[in-house]
N, C-alpha and C positions, 0 to 999 in steps of 0.2 A: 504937474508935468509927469507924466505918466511914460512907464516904460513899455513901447510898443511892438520891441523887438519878439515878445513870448507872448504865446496866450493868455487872458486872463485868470485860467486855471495853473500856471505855473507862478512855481513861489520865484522863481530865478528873479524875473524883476523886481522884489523886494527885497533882495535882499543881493547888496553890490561885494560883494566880498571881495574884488577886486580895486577899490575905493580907495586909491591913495592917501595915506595919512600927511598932508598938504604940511601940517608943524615939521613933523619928522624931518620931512625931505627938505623945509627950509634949513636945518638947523645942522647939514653932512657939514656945507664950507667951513659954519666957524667949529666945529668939531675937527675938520683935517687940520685946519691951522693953530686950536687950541692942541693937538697931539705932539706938531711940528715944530711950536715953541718948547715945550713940554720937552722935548725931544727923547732918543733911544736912554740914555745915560741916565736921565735923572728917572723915569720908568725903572730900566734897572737895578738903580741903587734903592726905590723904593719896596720894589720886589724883595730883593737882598734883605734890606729892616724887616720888612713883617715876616720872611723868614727866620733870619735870626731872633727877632722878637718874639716867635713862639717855639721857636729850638730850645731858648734859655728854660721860656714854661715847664714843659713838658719832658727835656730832655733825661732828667731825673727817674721819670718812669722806668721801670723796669720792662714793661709791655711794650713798648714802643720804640720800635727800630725805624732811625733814619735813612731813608737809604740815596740820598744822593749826599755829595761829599762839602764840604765847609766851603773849598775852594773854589769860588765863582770860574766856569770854563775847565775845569780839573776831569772830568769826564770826555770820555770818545765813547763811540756807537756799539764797541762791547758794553762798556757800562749802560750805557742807555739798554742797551740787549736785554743785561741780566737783571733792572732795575724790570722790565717788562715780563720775563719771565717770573723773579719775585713776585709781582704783585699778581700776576697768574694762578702760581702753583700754591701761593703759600695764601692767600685773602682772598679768591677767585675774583679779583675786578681785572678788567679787559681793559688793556691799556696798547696803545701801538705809538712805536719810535718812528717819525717823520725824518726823512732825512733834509740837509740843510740846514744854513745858519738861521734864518728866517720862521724854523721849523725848529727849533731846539736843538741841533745837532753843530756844535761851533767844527767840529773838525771835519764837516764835509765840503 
């Protein structure tokens, strides 16, 4: 079954790079519903451990400045600002504050 849309001299019909991966796409429902059971909280609280689990590590270093605060939600959109700026001026990585709860910003 030959693709007759191109010439013979074109590679396009050999190659379907548009080719839905048929697994993937069965596999979104039970991933929204494994997320949805799963739900916001225990995500968060798992977040919260592997952070504090590697704060404890490391926090000893002398090199290594934290810069968002212990306090889960303890930040607003200046700190978010100046955590951007930080990692800017002082490590050159490119980082940009989203606004919204849904976007890391709980006080918007």
């Amino acid at each position: 079954m030959g693709d007759e849309e191109f010439p013979e001299t074109d590679i396009r019909p050999r190659v379907h790079t548009g080719t839905v991966n048929c697994a993937t796409v069965l596999t979104v429902p039970a991933t929204i519903a494994l997320n949805q059971e799963i739900g916001a909280a225990t995500k968060q609280a798992r977040l919260r451990y592997l952070r504090d689990y590697w704060l404890r590590r490391v926090g000893a270093f002398k090199d290594i400045e934290i810069l968002t605060p212990d306090k889960a939600g303890s930040y607003d959109e200046a700190d978010n600002d100046a955590i951007v700026a930080k990692l800017r001026d002082s490590y050159k990585v490119l980082s940009v504050r989203r606004a919204g709860v849904v976007k890391g910003n709980a006080s918007a």
